[in-house]
Chimera marker file (.cmm) of the C-alpha trace (Angstrom):
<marker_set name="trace">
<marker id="1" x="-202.126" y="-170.176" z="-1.739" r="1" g="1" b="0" radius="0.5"/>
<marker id="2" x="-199.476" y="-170.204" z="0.897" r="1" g="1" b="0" radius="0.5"/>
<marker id="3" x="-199.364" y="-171.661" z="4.298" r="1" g="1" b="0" radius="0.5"/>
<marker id="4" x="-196.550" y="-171.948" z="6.847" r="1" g="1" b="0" radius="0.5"/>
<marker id="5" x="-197.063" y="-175.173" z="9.403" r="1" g="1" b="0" radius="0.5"/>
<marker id="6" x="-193.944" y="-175.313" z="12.030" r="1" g="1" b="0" radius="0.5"/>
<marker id="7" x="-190.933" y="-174.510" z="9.396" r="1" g="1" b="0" radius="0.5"/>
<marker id="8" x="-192.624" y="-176.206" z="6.829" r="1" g="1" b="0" radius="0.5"/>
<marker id="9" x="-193.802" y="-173.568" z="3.713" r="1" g="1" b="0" radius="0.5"/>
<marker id="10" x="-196.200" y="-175.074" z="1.261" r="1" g="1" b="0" radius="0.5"/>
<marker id="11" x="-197.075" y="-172.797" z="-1.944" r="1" g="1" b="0" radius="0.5"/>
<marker id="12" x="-199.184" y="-173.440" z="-4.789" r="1" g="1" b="0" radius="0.5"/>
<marker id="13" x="-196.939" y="-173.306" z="-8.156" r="1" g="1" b="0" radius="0.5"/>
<marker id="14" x="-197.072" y="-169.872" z="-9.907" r="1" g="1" b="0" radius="0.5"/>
<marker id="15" x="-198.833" y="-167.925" z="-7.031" r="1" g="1" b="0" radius="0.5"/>
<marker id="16" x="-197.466" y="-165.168" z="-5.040" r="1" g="1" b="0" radius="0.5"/>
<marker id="17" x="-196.748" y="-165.097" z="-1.275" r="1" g="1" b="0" radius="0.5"/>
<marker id="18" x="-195.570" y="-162.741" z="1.928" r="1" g="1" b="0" radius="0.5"/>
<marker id="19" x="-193.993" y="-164.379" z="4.595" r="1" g="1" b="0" radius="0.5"/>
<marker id="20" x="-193.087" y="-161.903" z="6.979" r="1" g="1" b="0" radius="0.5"/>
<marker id="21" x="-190.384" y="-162.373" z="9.243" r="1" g="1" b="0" radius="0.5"/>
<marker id="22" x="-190.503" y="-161.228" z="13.045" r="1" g="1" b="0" radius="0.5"/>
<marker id="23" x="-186.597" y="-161.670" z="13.709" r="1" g="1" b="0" radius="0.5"/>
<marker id="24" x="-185.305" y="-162.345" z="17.613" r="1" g="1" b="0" radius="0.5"/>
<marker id="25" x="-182.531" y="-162.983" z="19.933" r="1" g="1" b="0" radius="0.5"/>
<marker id="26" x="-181.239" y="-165.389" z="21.794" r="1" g="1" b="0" radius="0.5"/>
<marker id="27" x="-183.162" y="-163.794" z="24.608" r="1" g="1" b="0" radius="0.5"/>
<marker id="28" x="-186.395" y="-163.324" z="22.666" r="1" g="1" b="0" radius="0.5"/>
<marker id="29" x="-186.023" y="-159.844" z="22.148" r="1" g="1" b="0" radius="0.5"/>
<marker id="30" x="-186.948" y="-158.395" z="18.626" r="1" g="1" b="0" radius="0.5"/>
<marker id="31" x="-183.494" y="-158.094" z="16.644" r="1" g="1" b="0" radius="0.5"/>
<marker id="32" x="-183.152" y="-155.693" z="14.018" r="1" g="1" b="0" radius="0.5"/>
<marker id="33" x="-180.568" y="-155.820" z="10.964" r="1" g="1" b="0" radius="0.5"/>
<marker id="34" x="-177.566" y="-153.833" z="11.571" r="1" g="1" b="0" radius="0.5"/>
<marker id="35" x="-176.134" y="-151.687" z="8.011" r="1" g="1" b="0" radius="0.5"/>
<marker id="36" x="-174.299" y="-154.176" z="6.181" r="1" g="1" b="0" radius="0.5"/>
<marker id="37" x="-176.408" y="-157.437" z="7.299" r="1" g="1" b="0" radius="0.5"/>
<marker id="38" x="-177.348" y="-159.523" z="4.829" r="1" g="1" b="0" radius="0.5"/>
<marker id="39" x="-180.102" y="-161.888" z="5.605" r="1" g="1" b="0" radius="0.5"/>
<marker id="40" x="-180.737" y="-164.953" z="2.600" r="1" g="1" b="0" radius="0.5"/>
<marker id="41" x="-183.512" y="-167.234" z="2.194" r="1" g="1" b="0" radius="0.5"/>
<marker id="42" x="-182.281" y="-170.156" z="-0.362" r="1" g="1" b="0" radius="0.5"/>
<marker id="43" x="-184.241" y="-172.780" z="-1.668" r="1" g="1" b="0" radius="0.5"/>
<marker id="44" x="-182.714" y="-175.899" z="-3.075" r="1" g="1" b="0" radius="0.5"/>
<marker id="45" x="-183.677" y="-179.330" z="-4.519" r="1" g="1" b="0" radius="0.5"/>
<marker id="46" x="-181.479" y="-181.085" z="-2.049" r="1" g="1" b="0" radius="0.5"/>
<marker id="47" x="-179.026" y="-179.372" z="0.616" r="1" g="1" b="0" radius="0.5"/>
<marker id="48" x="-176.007" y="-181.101" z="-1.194" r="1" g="1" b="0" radius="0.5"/>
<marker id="49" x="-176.992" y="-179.230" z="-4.538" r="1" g="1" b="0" radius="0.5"/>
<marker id="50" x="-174.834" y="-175.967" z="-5.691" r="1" g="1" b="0" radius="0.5"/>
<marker id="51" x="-177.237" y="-174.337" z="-7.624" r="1" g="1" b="0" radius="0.5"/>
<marker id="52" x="-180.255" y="-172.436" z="-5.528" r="1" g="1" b="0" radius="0.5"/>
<marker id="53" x="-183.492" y="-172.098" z="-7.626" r="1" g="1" b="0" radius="0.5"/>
<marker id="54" x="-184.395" y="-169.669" z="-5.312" r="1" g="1" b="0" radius="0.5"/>
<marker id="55" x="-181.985" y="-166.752" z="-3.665" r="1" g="1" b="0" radius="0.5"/>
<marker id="56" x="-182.999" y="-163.665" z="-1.982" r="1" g="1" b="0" radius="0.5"/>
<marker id="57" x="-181.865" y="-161.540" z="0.052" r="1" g="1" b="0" radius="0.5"/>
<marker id="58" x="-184.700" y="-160.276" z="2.392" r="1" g="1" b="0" radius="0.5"/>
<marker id="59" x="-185.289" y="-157.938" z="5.507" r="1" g="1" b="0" radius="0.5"/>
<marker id="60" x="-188.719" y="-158.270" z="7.382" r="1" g="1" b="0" radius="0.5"/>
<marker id="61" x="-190.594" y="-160.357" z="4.901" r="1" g="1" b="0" radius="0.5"/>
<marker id="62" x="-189.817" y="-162.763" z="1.775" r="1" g="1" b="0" radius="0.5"/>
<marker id="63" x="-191.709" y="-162.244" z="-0.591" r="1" g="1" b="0" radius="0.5"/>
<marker id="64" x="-192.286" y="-165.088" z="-3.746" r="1" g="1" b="0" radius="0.5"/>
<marker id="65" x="-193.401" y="-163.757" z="-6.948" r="1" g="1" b="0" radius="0.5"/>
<marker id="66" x="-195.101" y="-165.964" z="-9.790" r="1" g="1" b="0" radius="0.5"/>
<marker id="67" x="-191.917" y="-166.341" z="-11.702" r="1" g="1" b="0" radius="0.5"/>
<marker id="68" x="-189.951" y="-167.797" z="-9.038" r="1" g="1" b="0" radius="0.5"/>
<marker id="69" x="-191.972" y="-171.171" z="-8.677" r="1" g="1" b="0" radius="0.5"/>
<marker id="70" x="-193.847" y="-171.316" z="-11.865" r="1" g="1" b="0" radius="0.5"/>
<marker id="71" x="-190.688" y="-173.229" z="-13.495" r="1" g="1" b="0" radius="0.5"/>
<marker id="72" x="-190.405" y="-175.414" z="-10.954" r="1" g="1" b="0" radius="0.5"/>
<marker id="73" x="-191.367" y="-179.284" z="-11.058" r="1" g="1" b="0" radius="0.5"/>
<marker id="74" x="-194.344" y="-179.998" z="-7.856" r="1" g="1" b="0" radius="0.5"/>
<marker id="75" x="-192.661" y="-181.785" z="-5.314" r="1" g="1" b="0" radius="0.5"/>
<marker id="76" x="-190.709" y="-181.438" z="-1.844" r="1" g="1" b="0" radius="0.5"/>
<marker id="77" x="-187.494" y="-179.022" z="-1.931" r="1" g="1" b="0" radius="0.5"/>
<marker id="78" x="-185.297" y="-177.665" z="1.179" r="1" g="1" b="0" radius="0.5"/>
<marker id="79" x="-184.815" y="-173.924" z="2.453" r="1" g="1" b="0" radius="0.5"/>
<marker id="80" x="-183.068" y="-172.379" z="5.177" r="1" g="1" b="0" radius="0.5"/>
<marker id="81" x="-182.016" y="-168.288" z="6.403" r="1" g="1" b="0" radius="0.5"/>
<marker id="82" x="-179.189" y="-167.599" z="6.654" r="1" g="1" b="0" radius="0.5"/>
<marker id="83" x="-177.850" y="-164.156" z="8.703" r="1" g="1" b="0" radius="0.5"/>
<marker id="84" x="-174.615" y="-162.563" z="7.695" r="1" g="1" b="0" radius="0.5"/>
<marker id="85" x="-172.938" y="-159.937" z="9.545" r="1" g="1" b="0" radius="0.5"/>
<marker id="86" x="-171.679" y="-156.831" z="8.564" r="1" g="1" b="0" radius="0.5"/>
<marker id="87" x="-168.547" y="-158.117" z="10.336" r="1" g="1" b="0" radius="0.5"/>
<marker id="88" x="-168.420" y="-161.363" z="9.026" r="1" g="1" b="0" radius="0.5"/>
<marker id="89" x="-170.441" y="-163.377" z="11.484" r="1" g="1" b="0" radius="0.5"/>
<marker id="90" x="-172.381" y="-166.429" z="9.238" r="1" g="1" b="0" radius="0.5"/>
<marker id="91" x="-175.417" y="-167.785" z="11.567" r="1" g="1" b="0" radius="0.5"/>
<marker id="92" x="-178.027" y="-169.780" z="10.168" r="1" g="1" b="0" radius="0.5"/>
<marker id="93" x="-181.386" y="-168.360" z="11.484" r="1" g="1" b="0" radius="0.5"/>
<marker id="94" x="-183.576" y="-171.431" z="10.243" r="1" g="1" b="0" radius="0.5"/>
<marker id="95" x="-181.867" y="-174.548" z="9.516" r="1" g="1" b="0" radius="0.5"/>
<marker id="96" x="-182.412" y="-176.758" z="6.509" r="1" g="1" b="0" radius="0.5"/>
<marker id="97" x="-186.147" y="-177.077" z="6.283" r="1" g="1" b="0" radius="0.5"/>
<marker id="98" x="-189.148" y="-178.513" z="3.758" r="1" g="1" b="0" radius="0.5"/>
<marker id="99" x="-190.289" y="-176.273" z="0.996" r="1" g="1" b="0" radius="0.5"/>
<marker id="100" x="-193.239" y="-177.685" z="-1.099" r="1" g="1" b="0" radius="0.5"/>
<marker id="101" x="-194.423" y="-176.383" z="-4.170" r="1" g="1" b="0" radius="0.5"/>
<marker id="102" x="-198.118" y="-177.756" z="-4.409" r="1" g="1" b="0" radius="0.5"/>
<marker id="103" x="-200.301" y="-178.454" z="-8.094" r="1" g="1" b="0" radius="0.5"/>
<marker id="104" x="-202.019" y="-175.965" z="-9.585" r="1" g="1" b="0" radius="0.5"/>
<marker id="105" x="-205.064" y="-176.200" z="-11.830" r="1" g="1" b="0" radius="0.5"/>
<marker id="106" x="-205.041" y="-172.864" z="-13.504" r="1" g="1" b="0" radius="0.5"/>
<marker id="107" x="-202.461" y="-171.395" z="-15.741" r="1" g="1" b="0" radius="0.5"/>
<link id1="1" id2="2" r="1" g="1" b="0" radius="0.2"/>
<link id1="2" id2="3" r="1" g="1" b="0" radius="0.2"/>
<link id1="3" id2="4" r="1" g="1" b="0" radius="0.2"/>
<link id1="4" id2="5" r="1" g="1" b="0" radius="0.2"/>
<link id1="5" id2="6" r="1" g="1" b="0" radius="0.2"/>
<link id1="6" id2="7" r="1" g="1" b="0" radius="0.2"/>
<link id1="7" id2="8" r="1" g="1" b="0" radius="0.2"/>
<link id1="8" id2="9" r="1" g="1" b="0" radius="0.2"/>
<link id1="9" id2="10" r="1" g="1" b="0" radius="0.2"/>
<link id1="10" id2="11" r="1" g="1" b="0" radius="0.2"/>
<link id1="11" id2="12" r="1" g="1" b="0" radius="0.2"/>
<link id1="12" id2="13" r="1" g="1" b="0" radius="0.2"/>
<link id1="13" id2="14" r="1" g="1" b="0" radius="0.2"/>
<link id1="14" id2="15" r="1" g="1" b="0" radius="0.2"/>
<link id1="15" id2="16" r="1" g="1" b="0" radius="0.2"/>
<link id1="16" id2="17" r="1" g="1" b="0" radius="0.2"/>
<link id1="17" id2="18" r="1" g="1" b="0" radius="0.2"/>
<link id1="18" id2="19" r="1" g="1" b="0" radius="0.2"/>
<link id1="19" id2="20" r="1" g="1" b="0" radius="0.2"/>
<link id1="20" id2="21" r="1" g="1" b="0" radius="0.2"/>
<link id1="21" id2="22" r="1" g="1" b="0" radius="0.2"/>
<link id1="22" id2="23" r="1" g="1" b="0" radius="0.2"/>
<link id1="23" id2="24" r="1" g="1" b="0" radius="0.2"/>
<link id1="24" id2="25" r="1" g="1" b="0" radius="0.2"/>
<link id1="25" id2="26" r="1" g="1" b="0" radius="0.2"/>
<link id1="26" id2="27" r="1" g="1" b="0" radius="0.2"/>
<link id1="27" id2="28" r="1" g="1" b="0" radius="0.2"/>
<link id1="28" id2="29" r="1" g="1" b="0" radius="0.2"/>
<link id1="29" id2="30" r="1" g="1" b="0" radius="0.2"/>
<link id1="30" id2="31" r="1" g="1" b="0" radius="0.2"/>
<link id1="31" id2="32" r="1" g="1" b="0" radius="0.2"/>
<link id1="32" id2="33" r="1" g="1" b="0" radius="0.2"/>
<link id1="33" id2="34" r="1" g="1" b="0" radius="0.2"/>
<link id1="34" id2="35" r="1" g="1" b="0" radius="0.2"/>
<link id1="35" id2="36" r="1" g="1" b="0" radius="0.2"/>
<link id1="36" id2="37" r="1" g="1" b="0" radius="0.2"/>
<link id1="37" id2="38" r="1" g="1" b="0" radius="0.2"/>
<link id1="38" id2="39" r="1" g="1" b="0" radius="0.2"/>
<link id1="39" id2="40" r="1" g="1" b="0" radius="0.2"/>
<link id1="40" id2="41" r="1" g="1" b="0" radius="0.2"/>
<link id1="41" id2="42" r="1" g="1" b="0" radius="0.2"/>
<link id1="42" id2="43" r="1" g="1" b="0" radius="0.2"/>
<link id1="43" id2="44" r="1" g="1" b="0" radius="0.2"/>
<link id1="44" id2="45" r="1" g="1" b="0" radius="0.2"/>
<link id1="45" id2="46" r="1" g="1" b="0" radius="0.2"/>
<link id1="46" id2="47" r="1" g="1" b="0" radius="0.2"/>
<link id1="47" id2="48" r="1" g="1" b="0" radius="0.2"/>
<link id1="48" id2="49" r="1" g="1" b="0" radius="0.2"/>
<link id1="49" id2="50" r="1" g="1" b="0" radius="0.2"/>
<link id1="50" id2="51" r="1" g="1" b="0" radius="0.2"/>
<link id1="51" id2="52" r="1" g="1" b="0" radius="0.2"/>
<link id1="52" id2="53" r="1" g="1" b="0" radius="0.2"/>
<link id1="53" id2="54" r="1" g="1" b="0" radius="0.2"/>
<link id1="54" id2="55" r="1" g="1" b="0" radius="0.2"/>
<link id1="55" id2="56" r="1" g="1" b="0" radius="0.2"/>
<link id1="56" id2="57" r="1" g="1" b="0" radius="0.2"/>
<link id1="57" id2="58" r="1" g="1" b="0" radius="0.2"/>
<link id1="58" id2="59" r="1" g="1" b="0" radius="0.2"/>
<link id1="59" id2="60" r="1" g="1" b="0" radius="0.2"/>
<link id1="60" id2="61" r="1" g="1" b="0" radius="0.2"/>
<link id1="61" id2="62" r="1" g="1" b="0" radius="0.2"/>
<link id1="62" id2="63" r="1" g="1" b="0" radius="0.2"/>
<link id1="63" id2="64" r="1" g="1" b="0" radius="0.2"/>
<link id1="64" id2="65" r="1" g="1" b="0" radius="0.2"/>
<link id1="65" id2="66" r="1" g="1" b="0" radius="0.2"/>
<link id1="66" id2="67" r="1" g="1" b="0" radius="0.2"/>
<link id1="67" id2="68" r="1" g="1" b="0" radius="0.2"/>
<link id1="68" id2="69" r="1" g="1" b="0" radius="0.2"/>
<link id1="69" id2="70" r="1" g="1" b="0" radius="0.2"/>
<link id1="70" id2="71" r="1" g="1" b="0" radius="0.2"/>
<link id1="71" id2="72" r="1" g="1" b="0" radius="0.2"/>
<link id1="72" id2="73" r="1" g="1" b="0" radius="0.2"/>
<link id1="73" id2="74" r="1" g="1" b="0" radius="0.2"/>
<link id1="74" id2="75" r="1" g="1" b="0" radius="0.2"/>
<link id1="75" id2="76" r="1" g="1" b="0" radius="0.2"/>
<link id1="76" id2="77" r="1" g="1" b="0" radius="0.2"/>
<link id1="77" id2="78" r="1" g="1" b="0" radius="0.2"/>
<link id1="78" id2="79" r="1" g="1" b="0" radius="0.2"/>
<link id1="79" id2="80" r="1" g="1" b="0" radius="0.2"/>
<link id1="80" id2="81" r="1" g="1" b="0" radius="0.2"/>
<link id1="81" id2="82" r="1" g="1" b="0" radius="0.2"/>
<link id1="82" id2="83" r="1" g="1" b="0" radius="0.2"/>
<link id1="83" id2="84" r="1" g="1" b="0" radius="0.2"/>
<link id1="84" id2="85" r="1" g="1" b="0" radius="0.2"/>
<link id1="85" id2="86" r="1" g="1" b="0" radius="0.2"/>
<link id1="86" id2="87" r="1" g="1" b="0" radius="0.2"/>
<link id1="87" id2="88" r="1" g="1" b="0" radius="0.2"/>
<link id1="88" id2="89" r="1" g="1" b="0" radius="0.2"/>
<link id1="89" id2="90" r="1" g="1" b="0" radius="0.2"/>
<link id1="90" id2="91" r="1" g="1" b="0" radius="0.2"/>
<link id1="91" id2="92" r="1" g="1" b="0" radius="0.2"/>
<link id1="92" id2="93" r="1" g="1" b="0" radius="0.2"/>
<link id1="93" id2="94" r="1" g="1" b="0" radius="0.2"/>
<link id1="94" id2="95" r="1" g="1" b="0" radius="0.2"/>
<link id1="95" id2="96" r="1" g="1" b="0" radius="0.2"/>
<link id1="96" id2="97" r="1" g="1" b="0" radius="0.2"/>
<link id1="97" id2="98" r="1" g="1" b="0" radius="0.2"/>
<link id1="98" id2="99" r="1" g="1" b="0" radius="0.2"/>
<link id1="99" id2="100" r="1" g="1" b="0" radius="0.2"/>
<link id1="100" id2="101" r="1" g="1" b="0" radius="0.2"/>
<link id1="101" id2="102" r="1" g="1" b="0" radius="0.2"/>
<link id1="102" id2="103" r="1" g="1" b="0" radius="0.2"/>
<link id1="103" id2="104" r="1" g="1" b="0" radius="0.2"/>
<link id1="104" id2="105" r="1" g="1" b="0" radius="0.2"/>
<link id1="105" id2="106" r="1" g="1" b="0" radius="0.2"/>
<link id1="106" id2="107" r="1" g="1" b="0" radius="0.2"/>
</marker_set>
């Protein structure tokens, strides 16, 4: 199971999930990646940690298989997107937000 309320993505331990991303401007207007753009969803135990346990780069959806919560302790974790240009431009599309990865009963 995986639900998304405000910025806040909850998914059960071990399961799979889609999030698909509908990217816009400033203006509100759908933006699509340029060649070279490289957009990152990171998921950390703290923002001040080095390590991500989760990196991806994505385009119009993340997408979380099994393997990349199942090793990961239940509990509250941080995530943010991060856009970088093919010229060098950084811009963080969603700022530091709450990842939880919720109890599972089946293994």
């Amino acid at each position: 199971m995986f639900q998304i309320r405000g910025d806040t993505i909850f998914v059960t331990r071990g399961d799979s999930a889609v999030f698909n991303l509908d990217l816009l401007d400033a203006d509100g207007n759908p933006f699509a990646l340029q060649s070279g753009d490289v957009l990152t969803f990171t998921v950390k135990k703290t923002t001040s940690d080095k390590d991500a346990l989760i990196q991806k780069n994505v385009t119009d959806a993340i997408v979380l298989k099994p393997s990349d919560t199942s090793g990961l302790a239940y509990g509250r974790y941080v995530y943010d997107l991060q856009l970088t240009q093919a010229n060098g431009y950084v811009e963080t599309i969603i700022t530091p937000s709450t990842f939880i990865v919720g109890e599972e009963v089946t293994f």
